[in-house]
C-alpha positions as CSV (number, residue, x, y, z in Angstrom):
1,X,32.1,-42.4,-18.2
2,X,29.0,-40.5,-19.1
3,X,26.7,-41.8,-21.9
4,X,26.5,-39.1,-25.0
5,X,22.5,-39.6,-24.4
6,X,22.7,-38.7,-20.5
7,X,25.1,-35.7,-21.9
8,X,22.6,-34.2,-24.3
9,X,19.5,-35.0,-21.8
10,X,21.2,-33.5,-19.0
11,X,22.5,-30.4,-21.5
12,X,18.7,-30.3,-22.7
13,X,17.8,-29.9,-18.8
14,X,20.3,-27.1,-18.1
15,X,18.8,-25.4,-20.9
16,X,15.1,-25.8,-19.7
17,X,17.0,-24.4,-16.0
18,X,18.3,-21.4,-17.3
19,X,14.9,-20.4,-19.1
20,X,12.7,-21.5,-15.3
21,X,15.6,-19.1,-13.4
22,X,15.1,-16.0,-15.5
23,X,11.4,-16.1,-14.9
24,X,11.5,-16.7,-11.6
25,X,11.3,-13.7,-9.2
26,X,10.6,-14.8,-5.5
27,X,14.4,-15.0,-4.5
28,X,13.5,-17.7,-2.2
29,X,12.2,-20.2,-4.8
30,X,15.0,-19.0,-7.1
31,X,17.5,-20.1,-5.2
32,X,16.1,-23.5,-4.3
33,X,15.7,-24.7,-7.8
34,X,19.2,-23.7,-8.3
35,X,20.3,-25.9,-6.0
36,X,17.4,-28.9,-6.8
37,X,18.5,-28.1,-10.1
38,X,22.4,-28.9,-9.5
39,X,21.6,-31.9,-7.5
40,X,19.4,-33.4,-10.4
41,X,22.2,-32.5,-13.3
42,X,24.9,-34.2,-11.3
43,X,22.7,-36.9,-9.4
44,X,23.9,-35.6,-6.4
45,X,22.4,-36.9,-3.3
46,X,22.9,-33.6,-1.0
47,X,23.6,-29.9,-1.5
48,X,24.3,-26.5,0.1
49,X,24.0,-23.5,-1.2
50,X,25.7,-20.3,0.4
51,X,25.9,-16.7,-0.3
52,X,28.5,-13.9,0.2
53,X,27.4,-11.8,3.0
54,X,26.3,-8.1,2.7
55,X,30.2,-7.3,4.2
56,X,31.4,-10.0,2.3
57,X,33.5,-11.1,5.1
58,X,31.5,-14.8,5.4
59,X,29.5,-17.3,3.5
60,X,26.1,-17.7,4.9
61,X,24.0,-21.1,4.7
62,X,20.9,-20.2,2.5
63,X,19.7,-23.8,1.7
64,X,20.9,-27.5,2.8
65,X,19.2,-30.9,1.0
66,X,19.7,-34.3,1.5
67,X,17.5,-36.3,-0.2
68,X,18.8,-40.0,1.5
69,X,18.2,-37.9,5.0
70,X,14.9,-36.1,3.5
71,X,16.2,-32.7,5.0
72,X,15.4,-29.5,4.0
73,X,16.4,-26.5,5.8
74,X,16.6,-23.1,4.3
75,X,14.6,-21.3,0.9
76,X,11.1,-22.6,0.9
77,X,11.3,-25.4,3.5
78,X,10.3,-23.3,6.1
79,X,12.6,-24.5,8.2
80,X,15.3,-21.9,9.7
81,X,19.1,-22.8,9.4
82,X,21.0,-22.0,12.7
83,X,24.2,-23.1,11.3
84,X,27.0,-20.0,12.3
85,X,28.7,-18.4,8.9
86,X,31.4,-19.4,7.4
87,X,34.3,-16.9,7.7
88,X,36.4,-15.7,5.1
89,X,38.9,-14.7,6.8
90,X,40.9,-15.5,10.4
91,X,40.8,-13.1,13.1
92,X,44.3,-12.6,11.7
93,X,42.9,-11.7,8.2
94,X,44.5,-14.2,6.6
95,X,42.3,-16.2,4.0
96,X,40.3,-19.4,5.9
97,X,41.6,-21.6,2.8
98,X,41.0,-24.2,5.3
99,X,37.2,-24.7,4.5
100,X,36.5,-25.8,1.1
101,X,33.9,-23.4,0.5
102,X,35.7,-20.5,1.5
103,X,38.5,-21.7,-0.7
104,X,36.3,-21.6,-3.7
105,X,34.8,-18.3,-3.3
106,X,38.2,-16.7,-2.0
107,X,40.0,-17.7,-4.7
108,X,37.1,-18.3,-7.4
109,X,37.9,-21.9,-8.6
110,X,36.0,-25.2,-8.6
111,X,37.1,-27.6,-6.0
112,X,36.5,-31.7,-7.0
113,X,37.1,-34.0,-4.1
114,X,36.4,-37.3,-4.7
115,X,36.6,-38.7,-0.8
116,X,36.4,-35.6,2.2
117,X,37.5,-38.4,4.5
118,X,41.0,-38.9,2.5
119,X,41.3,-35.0,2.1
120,X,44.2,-33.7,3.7
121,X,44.4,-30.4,2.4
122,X,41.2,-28.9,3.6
123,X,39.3,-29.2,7.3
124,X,36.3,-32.0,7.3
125,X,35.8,-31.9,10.7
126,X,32.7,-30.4,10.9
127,X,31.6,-33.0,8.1
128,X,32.5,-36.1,9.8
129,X,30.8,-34.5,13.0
130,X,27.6,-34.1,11.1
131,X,28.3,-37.6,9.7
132,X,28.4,-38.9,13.1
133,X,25.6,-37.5,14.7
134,X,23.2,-38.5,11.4
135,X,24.8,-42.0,9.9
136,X,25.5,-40.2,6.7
137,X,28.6,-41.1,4.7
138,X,29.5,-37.5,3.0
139,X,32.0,-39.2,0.3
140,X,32.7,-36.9,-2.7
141,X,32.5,-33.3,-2.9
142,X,32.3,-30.8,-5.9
143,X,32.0,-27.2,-4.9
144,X,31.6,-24.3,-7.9
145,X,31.8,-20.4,-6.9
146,X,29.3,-18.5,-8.5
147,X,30.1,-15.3,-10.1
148,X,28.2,-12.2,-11.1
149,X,28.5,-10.9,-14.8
150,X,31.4,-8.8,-13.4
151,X,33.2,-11.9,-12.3
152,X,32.6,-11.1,-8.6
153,X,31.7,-14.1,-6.5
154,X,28.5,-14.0,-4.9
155,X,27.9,-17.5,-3.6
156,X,29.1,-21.1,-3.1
157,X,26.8,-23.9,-4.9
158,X,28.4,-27.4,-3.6
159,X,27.1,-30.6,-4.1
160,X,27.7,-34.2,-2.0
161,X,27.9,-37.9,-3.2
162,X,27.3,-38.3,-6.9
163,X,25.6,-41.5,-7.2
164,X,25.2,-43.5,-10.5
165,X,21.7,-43.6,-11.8
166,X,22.1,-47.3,-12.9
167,X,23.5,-48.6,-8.9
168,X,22.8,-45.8,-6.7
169,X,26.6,-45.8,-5.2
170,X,28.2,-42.9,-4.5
171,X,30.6,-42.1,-6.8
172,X,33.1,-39.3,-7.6
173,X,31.9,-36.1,-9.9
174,X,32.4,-36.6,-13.2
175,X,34.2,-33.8,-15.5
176,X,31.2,-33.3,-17.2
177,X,29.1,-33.4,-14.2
178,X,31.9,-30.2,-13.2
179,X,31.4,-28.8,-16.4
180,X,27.5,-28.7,-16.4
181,X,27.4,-28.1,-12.7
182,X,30.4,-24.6,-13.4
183,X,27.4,-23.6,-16.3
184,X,24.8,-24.2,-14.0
185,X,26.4,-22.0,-11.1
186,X,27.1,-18.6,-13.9
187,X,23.3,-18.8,-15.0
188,X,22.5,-18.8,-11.3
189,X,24.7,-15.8,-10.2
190,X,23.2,-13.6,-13.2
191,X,19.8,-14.8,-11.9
192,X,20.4,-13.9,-8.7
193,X,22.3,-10.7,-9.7
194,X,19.1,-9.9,-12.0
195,X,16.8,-10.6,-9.3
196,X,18.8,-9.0,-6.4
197,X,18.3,-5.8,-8.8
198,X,15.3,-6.0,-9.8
199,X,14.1,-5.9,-6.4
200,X,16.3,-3.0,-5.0
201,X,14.7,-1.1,-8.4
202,X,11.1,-2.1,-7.2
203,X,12.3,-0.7,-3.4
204,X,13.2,2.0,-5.1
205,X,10.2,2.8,-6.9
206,X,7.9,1.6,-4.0
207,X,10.1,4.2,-2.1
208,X,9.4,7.0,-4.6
209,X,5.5,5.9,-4.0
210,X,5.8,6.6,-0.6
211,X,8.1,9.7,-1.2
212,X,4.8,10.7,-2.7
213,X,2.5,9.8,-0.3
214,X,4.3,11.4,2.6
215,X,4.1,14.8,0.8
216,X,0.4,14.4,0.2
217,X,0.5,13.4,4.4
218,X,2.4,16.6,5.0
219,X,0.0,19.0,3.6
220,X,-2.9,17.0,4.8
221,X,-2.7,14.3,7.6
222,X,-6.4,13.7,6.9
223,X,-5.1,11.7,3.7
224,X,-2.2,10.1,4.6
225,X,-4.2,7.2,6.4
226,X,-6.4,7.1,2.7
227,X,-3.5,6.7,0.8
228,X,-2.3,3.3,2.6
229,X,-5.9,2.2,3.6
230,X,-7.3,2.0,0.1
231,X,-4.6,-0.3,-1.4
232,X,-5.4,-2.5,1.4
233,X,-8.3,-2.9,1.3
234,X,-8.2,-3.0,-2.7
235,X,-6.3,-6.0,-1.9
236,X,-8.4,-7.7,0.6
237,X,-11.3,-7.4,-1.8
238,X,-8.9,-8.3,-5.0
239,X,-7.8,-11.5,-3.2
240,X,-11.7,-12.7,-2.6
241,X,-12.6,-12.3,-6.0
242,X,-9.4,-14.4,-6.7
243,X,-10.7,-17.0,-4.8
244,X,-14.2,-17.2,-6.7
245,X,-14.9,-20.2,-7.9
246,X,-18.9,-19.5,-8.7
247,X,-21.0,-16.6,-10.4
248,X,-20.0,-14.1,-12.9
249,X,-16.6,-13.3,-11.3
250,X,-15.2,-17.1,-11.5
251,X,-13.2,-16.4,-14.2
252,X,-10.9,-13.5,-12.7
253,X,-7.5,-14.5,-11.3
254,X,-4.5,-13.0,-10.1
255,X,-1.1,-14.2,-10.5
256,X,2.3,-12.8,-8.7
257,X,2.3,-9.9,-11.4
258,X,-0.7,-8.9,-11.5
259,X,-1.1,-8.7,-7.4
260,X,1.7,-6.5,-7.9
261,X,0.6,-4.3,-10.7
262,X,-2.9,-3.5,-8.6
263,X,-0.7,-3.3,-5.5
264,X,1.1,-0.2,-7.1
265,X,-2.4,1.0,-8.9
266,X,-4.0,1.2,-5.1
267,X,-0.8,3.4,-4.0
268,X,-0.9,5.3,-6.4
269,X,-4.3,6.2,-7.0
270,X,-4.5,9.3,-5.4
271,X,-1.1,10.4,-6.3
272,X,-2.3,14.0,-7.8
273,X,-3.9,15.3,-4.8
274,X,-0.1,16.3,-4.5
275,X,-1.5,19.5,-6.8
276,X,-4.9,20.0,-4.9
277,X,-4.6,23.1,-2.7
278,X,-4.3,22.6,1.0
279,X,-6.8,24.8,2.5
280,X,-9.5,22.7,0.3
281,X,-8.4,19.1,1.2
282,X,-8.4,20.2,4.7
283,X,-11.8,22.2,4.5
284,X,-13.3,21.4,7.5
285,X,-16.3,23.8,7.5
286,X,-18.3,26.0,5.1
287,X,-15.8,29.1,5.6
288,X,-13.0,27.7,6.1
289,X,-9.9,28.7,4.1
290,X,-6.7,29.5,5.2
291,X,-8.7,29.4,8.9
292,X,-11.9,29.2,10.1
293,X,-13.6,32.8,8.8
294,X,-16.8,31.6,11.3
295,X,-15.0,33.5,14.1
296,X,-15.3,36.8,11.8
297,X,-18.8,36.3,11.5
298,X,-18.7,36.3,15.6
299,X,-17.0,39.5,15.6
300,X,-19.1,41.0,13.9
301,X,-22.4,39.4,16.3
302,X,-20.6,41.2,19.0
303,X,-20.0,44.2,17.5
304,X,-23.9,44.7,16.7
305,X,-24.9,43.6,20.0
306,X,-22.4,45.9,21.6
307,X,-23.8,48.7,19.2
308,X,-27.4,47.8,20.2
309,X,-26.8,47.9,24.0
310,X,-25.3,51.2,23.7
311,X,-27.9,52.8,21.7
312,X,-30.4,51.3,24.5
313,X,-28.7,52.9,27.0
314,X,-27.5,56.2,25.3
315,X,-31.6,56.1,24.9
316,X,-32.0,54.9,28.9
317,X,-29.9,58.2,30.0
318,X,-31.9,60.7,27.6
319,X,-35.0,59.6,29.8
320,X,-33.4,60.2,33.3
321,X,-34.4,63.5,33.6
322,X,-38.1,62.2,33.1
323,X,-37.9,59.4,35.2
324,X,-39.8,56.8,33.3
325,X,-38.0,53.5,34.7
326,X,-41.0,51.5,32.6
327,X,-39.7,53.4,29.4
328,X,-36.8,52.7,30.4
329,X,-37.4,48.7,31.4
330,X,-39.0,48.5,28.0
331,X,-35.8,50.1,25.7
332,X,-33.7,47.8,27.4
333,X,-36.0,45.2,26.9
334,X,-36.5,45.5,23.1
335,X,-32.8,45.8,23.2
336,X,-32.3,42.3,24.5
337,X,-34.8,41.0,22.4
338,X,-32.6,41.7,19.1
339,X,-29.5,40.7,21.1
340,X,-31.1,37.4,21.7
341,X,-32.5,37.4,18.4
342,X,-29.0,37.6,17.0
343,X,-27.3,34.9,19.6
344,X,-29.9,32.9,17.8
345,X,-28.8,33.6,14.5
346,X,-25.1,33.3,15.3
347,X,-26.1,29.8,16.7
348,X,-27.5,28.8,13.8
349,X,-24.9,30.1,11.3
350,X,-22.5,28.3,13.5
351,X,-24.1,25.0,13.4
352,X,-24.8,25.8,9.3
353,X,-21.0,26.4,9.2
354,X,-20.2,22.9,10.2
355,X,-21.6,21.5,6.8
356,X,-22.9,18.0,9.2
357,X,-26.4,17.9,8.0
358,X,-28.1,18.4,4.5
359,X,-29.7,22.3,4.2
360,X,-33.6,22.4,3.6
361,X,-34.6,25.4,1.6
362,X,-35.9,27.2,5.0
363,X,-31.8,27.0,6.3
364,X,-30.7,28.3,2.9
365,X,-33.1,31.5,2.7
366,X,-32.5,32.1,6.6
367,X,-28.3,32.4,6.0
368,X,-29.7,34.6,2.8
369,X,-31.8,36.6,5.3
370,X,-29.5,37.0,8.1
371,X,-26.8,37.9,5.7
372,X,-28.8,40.9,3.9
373,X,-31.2,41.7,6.3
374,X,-29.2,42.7,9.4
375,X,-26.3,44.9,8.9
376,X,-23.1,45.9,10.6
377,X,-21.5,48.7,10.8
378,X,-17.2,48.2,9.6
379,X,-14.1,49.7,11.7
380,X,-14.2,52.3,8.8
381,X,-17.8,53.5,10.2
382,X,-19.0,52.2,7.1
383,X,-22.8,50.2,7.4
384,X,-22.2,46.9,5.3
385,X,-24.6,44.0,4.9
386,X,-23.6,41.6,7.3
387,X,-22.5,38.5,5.4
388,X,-20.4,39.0,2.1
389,X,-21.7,37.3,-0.9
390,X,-18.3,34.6,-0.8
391,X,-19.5,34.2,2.8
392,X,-23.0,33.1,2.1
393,X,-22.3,31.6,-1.1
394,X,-20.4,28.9,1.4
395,X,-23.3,28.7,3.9
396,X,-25.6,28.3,1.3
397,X,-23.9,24.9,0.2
398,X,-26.8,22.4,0.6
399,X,-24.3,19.6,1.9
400,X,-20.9,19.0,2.8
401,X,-18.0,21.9,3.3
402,X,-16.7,22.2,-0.3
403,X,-18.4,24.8,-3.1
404,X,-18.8,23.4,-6.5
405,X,-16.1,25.5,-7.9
406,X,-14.1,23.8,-4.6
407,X,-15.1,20.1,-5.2
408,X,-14.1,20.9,-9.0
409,X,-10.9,21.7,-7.5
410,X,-11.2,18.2,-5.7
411,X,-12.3,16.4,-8.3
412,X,-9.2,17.3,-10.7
413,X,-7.2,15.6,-8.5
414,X,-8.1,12.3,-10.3
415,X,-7.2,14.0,-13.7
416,X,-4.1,14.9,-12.4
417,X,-3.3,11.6,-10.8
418,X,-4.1,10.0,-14.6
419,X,-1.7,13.2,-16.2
420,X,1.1,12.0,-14.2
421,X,0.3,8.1,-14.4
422,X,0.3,8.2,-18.3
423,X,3.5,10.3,-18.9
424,X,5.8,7.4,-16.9
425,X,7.3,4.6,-19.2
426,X,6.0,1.5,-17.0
427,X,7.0,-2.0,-18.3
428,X,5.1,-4.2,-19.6
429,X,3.8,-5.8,-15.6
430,X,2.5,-2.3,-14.5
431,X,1.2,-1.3,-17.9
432,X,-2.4,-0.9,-16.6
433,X,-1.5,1.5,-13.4
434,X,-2.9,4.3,-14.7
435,X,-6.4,2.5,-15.5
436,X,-6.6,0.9,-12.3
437,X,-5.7,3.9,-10.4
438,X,-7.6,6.7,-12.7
439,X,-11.1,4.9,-12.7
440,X,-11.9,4.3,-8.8
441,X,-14.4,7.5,-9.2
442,X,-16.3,6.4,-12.7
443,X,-19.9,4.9,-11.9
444,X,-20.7,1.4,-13.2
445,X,-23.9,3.7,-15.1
446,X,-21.1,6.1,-17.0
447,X,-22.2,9.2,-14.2
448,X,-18.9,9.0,-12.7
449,X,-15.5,11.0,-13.9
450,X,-13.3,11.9,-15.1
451,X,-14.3,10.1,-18.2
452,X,-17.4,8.9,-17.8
453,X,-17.0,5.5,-18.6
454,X,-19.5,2.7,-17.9
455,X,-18.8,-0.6,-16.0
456,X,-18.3,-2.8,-19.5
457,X,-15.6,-0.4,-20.3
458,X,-13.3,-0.4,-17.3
459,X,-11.7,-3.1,-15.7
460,X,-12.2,-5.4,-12.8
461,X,-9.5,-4.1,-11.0
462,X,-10.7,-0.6,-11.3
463,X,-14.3,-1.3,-9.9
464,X,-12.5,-3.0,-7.3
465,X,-10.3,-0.2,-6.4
466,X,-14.0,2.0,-6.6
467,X,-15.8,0.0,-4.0
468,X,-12.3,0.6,-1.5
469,X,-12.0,4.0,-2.2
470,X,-15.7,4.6,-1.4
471,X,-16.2,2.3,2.1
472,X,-12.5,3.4,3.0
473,X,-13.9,7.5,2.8
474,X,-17.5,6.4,4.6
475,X,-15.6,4.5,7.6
476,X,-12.3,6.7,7.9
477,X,-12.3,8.6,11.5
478,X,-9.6,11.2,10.4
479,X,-11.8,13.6,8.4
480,X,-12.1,17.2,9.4
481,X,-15.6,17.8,8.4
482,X,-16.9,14.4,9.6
483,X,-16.6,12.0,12.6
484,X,-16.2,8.0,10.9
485,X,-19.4,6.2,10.5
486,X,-20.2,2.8,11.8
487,X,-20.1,-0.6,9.5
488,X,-24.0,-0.8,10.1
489,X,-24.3,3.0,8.4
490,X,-21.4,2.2,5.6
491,X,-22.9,-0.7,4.1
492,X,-26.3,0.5,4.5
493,X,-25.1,3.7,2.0
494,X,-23.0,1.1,0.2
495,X,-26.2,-0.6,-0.8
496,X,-27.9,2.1,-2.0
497,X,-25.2,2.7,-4.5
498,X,-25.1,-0.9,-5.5
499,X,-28.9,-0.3,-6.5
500,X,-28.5,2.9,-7.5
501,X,-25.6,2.1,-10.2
502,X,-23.1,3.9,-8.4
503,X,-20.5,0.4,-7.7
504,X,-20.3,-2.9,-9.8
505,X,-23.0,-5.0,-7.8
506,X,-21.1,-8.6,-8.6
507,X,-17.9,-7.3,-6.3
508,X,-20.1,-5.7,-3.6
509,X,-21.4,-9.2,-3.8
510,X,-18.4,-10.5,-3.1
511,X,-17.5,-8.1,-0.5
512,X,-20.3,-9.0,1.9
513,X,-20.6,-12.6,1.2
514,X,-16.7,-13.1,2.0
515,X,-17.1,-10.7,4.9
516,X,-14.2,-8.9,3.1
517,X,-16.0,-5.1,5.3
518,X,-15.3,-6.7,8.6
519,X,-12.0,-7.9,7.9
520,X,-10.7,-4.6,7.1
521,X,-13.0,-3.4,10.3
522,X,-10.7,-5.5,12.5
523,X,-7.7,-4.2,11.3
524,X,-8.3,0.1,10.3
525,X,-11.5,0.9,12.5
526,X,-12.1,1.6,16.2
527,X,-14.3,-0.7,17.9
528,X,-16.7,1.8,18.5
529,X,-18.1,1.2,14.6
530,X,-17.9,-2.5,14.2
531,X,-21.4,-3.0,15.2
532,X,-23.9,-5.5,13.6
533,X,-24.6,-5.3,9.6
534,X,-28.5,-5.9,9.5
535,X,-29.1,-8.9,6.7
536,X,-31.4,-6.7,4.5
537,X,-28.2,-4.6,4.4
538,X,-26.1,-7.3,2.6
């Protein structure tokens, strides 16, 4: 007979058990300390733990201990099961009340055996092989369905060989060892329940993420690979400054949550580019909008050199009855002067139009001169100056492809994303999305937007999801207006905005002492641009 002191000990422990299960949320290590637990309330020597299939037409083995035997198969051993099922049912679909644990969960009711051996009603055979092939002695048996708040049964906890904590035999279970063992098993299934729904709401959400991120992929596949590269390599930095032990950053760490929380931040962060126009996310060159207006501006090189070459020749025939072939030779020849003249300028626009190199004030007033100085004439007859003032206003953008009115447009995206972030209820885990994901384009000097701040007043995370959101843009080979640079290249312009104030200079630390750049190299870039990072770079 139990003592009233082991009672209210082992009472005090299933209360300390029900409190670890509710905060536990890898399903893996929740359902090992159920069964650890169960075992050390009812000092039983061995345990199995099954669950209800998906179909609910079997039992499936999730974890098996035996401490005398030290196995551990199943949940966080590591170590696979390759037991078969256990079916509910006959092929005749009548109820397998032959196996105990079947009988508990199809009929919901504890089953107390105090020898298996001695157990006519139900089928040990499989025990006594077990027994045979190992030297174990299974004696007495206690097996407890566990059932969901709705009195469903979702699994079998049972337990082998009590043994008394004084002599160490094996021993039948106790009532109150059923009793405590029956409690045990409900706080479990609602764990489990809680758990198993708590993680089909996060797959929903995550799902929702994604939703998102494959619309922003279907106006623009030039972002969809930037919305799943930053958040990893936010994490591949995140995790390196968790493993700090040394410098100014020693004292960040992550746990379970807050890995989550910043995993959700870096999928999110670019979540309103879902209201940037299209033609601007895709801008590839300096005219682009709904297409390429450069082959406009070739139209309209053709149509002056066609123009010129007839007004050579119309001239040519008016000499003919002079017969002056050098007049002649020389009309055509200051025709094909202009005409190459213009081929030049059409080159140059072209090149111009791609937006690939910085303009010097010579390339801006040659598109101004070129765009008033010659003139075309329109399919209305009309003469018109030859580039109209949207048309050079894009020519004339000193680097890049976008206007400022353009990369305004851009830039509200981040706004937008932090709009839409801040009107969702997020619990109390993912109550800093919005910051994370709404600061990777502030500056650590306070030049950065949407608000300016400075690197005291925005969070780790956020200058860790800056630095990704940079080198990701630098090294990504999926751009329209630029072909992906090379590591050497990135972290040489990664450097500069360290010393320039531009990203938090502790984490770029961090990222080139960990090597945290070629990691995500191996993974995201071609081979082509993992090339050598020079030293002075780092």
């Amino acid at each position: 007979m139990d003592s009233v002191d082991d009672l209210l000990r082992r009472l005090e422990q299933l209360n300390e058990i029900g409190t670890a299960l509710s905060r536990e949320r890898d399903i893996a290590r929740l359902l090992d300390s159920i069964l650890l637990a169960a075992k050390s309330i009812t000092h039983a020597d061995a345990g199995t733990l099954y669950r209800v299939t998906d179909d609910r037409t079997a039992l499936r083995f999730e974890i098996i201990r035996t401490a005398s035997l030290n196995m551990a198969m199943g949940g966080v051993s590591g170590k696979p099961i390759d037991f078969p099922d256990l079916p509910l049912h006959g092929v005749d679909g009548r109820p397998n009340d032959s196996l105990v644990a079947a009988y508990s969960a199809l009929h919901n009711q504890t089953v107390n055996i105090a020898d298996a051996y001695t157990a006519a009603e139900f089928d040990f055979s499989g025990t006594r092989r077990f027994d045979e092939r190992t030297g174990y002695r299974s004696q007495s048996f206690l097996t407890v369905p566990m059932k969901d708040h709705e009195g469903d049964v979702i699994g079998v906890l049972q337990l082998i060989n009590a043994t008394d904590p004084v002599t160490g035999q094996v021993r039948s279970f106790s009532t109150s060892d059923q009793s405590l063992a029956e409690s045990l098993a409900s706080q479990a299934a609602i764990a489990i329940t809680n758990r198993g729904l708590m993680t089909q709401l996060e797959s929903l959400f995550e799902s929702f993420i994604s939703l998102i991120n494959v619309a922003i992929d279907e106006k623009s596949h030039y972002t969809g690979g930037h919305c799943e590269r930053v958040p990893a390599l936010t994490m591949m930095l995140a995790e390196a400054v968790d493993q700090t032990r040394d410098g100014p950053l020693a004292v960040f760490q992550m746990g379970e949550r807050d890995r989550y929380e910043l995993k959700i931040a870096g999928l999110l962060h670019d979540c309103g580019k879902v209201t940037t126009p299209v033609h601007v996310v895709d801008k590839a060159t300096k005219l682009q909008t709904l297409f390429d207006r450069i082959a406009l501006v070739d139209t309209r090189f053709e149509v002056i050199k066609r123009d010129r070459e007839l007004e050579a020749l119309r001239a040519q025939l008016a000499l003919r009855d002079v017969k002056d072939p050098d007049a002649e030779a020389a009309l055509m020849a200051e025709a094909r002067a202009d005409i190459d003249a213009w081929d030049a300028d059409r080159e140059f626009l072209r090149q111009t139009n791609r937006g690939t190199e910085y303009m010097s004030d010579a390339a801006v007033q040659r598109v101004r001169s070129i765009g008033t100085q010659t003139s075309w004439r329109t399919p209305e007859g009309v003469e018109s100056e030859f580039l109209s003032a949207d048309e050079m206003e894009n020519l004339c953008i000193r680097g890049g492809t976008l206007t400022a009115a353009e990369r305004e447009i851009i830039n509200h995206h981040i706004v937008a994303t932090i709009k839409m972030l801040e009107q969702l209820p997020w619990p109390k885990h993912l109550r800093n999305v919005p910051e994370y994901a709404g600061g990777h384009h502030e500056r650590m000097d306070g030049k950065g937007y949407p608000k300016g701040l400075t690197r005291e007043q925005m969070s780790v995370q956020a200058r860790i999801m800056g630095i990704a959101d940079i080198f990701e843009a630098l090294t990504a080979k999926d751009r329209p207006y630029k072909p992906g640079m090379k590591l050497s290249q990135a972290m040489q312009i990664m450097t500069k905005f360290r010393d320039t104030g531009h990203i938090d200079p502790d984490l770029f630390d961090v990222f080139v002492k960990e090597r945290v750049y070629l990691r995500y190299a191996e993974q995201f870039l071609d081979p082509w641009q993992i090339d050598d990072v020079e030293p002075a770079a780092s």
